[in-house]
C-alpha positions as CSV (number, residue, x, y, z in Angstrom):
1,X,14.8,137.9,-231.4
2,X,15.1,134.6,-229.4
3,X,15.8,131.5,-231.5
4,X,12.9,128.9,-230.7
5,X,15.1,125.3,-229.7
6,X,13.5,122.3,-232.3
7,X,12.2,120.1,-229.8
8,X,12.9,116.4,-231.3
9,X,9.1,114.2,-231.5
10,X,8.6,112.4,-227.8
11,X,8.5,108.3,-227.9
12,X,5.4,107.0,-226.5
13,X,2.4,108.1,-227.1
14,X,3.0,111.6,-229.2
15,X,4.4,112.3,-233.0
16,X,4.0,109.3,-235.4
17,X,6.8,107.1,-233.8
18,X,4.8,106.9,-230.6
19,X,1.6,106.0,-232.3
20,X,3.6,103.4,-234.6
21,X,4.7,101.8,-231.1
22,X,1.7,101.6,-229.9
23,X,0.0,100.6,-232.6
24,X,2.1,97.3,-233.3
25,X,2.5,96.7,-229.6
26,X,-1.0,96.7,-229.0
27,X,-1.8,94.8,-232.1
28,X,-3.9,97.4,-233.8
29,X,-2.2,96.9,-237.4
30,X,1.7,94.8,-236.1
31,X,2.6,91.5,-234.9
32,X,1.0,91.3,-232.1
33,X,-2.4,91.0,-234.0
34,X,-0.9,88.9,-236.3
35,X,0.3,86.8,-233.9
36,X,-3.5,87.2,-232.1
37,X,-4.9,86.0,-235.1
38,X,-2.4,82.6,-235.6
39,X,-3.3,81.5,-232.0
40,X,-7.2,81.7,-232.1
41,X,-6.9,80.4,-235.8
42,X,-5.0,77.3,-234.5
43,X,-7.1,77.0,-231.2
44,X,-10.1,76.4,-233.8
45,X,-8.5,73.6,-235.5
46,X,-7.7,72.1,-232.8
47,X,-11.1,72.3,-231.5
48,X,-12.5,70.9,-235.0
49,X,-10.1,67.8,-234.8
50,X,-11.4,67.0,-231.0
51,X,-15.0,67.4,-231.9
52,X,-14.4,65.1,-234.9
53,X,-12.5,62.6,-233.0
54,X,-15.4,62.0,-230.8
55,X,-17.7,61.6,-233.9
56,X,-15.1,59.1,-235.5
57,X,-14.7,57.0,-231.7
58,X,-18.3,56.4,-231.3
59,X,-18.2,55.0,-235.2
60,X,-15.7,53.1,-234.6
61,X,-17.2,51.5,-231.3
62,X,-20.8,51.2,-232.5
63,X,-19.0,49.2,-235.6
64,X,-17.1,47.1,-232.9
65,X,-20.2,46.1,-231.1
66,X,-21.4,45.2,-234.3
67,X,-18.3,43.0,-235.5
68,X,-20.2,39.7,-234.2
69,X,-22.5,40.1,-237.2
70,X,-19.7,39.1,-239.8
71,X,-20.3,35.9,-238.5
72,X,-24.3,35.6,-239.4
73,X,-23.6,37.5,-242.7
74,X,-22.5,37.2,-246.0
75,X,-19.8,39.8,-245.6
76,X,-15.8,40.0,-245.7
77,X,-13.5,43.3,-245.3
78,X,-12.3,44.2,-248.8
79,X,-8.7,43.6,-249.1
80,X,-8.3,47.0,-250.4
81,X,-8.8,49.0,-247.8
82,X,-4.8,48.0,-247.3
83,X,-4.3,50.0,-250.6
84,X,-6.3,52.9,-249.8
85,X,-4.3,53.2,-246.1
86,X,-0.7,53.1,-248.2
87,X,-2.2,56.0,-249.8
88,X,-2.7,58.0,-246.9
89,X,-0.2,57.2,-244.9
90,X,2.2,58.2,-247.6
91,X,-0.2,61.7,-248.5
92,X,0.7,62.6,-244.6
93,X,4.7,61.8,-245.5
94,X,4.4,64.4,-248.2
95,X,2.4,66.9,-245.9
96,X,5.3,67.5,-244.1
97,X,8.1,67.4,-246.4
98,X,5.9,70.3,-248.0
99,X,5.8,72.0,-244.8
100,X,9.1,71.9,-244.1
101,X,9.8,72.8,-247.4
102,X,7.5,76.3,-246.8
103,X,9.1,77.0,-243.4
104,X,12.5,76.7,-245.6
105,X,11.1,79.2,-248.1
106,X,11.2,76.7,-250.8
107,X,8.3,78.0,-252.6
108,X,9.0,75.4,-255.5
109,X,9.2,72.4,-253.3
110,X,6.7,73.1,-251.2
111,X,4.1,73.4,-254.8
112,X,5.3,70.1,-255.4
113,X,4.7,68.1,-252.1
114,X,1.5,69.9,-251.6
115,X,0.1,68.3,-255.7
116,X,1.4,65.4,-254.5
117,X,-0.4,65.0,-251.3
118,X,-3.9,66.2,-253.4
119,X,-2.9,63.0,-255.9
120,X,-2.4,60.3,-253.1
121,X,-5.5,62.0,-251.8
122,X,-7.3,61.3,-254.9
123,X,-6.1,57.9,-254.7
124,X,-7.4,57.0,-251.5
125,X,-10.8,57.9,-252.5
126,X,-10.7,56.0,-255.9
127,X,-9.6,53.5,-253.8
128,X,-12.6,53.3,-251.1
129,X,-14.6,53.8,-254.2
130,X,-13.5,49.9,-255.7
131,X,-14.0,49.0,-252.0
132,X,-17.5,50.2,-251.6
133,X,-18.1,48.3,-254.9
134,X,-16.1,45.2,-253.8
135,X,-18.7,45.0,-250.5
136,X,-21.8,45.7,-253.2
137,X,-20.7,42.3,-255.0
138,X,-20.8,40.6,-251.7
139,X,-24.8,41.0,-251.8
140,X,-26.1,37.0,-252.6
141,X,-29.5,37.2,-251.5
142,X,-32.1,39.8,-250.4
143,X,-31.9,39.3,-246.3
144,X,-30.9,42.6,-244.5
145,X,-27.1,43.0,-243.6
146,X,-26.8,45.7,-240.9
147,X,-22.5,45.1,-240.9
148,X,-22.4,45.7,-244.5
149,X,-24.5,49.4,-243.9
150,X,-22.5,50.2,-241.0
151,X,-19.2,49.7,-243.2
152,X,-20.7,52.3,-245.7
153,X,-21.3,55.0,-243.1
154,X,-17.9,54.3,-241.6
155,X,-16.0,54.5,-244.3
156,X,-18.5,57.2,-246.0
157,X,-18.6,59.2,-242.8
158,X,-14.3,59.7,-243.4
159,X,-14.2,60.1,-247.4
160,X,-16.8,63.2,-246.7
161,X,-14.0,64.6,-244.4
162,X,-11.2,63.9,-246.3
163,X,-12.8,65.3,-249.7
164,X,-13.1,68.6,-247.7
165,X,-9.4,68.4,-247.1
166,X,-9.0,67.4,-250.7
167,X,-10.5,71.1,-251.5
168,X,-8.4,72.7,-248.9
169,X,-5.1,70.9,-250.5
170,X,-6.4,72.2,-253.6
171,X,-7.2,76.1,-252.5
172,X,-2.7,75.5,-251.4
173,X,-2.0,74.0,-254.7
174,X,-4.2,77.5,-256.5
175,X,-2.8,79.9,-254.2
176,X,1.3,78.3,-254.1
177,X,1.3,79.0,-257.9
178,X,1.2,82.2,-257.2
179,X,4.1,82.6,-254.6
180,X,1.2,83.2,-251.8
181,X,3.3,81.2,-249.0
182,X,6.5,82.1,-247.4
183,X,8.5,81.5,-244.6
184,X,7.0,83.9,-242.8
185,X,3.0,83.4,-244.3
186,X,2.6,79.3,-243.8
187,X,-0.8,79.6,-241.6
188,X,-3.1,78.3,-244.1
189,X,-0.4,75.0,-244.9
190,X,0.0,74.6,-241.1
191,X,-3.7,74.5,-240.3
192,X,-4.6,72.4,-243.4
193,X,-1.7,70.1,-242.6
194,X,-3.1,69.7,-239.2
195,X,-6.7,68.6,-240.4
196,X,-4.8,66.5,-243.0
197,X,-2.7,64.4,-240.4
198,X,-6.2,63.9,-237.9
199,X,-7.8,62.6,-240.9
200,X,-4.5,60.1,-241.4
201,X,-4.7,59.2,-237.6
202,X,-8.7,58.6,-237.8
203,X,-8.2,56.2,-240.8
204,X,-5.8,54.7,-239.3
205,X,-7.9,53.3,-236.2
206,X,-11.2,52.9,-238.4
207,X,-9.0,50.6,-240.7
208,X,-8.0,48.4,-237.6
209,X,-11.8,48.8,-236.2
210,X,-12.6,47.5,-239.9
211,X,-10.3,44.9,-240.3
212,X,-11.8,43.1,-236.8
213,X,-12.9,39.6,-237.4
């Protein structure tokens, strides 16, 4: 009786090895999908942040056009607006230093940096808030002040946007608590950190737009 030869499973595109291949090459359930998947997820951000900086430049030049009306108004730029940009400026510090900290693997520091950037967040709203009612006290009489309406959508207009990050910084804060990020799964902190750092950019011009005599 002949002896039939075992035949070892062909590469490619037969036995399970081939189909593995394939599949993680062409993305079906590998890295290549994955990687599919970071790019388009990133392209949208970045998409978001350049529809959003159009919105915020035409506020901010519609309020410039407007600046000469300080002059025919009772109306003066609180002073703490310069509180509510330390805030920010120093949430965006700890943004990164909790995304370097998650590209590290430091789950634990990473937690940290990421509460702390949600608490300056909150800060910079409670902040705007005593501004808002700073410019309220300004009101001495009952003739119309356009400037003073225009600094509430301005400044509105950006607290909507950053209380939507606030939510997102909150989902990370939920979800780091339960060892969700790595050094290998840091999409969600990279995007949101992203949004976070367009909203510290924006503020940063409005505030200088704002602080026009």
């Amino acid at each position: 009786m002949a002896q039939t030869e075992l035949q070892p499973p062909r590469k490619g595109n037969g036995g399970n090895n081939g189909d593995d291949h394939g599949r993680w090459r062409n993305g079906g359930d590998g890295t290549g999908g994955f990687e599919h998947r970071i790019s388009t997820a990133k392209l949208l951000i970045y998409l978001l942040v350049c529809s959003l900086s159009v919105g915020f430049a035409a506020l901010a030049l519609i309020y410039i056009l407007r600046t000469s009306d300080k002059l025919s108004y009772p109306f003066t730029t609180p002073k703490s607006l310069w509180v509510s940009t330390a805030f920010i400026v120093m949430s965006s510090f700890t943004c990164i230093w909790a995304i370097r900290a998650i590209q590290r693997g430091n789950q634990k520091m990473f937690s940290a940096m990421i509460v702390l950037t949600l608490a300056l967040g909150c800060c910079f709203l409670a902040s705007q808030s005593y501004a808002w009612w700073h410019v309220r006290q300004q009101i001495v009489s009952a003739s119309p002040a356009p400037i003073r309406n225009l600094f509430y959508v301005v400044t509105g207009i950006h607290a909507a946007h950053l209380f939507v990050g606030l939510v997102w910084l909150g989902v990370l804060v939920w979800q780091s608590r339960a060892g969700v990020y790595t050094s290998k799964r840091k999409l969600g902190p990279e995007l949101c950190a992203v949004y976070w750092h367009f909203l510290d950019v924006g503020w940063l011009i409005l505030f200088t737009v704002l602080m026009l005599r």
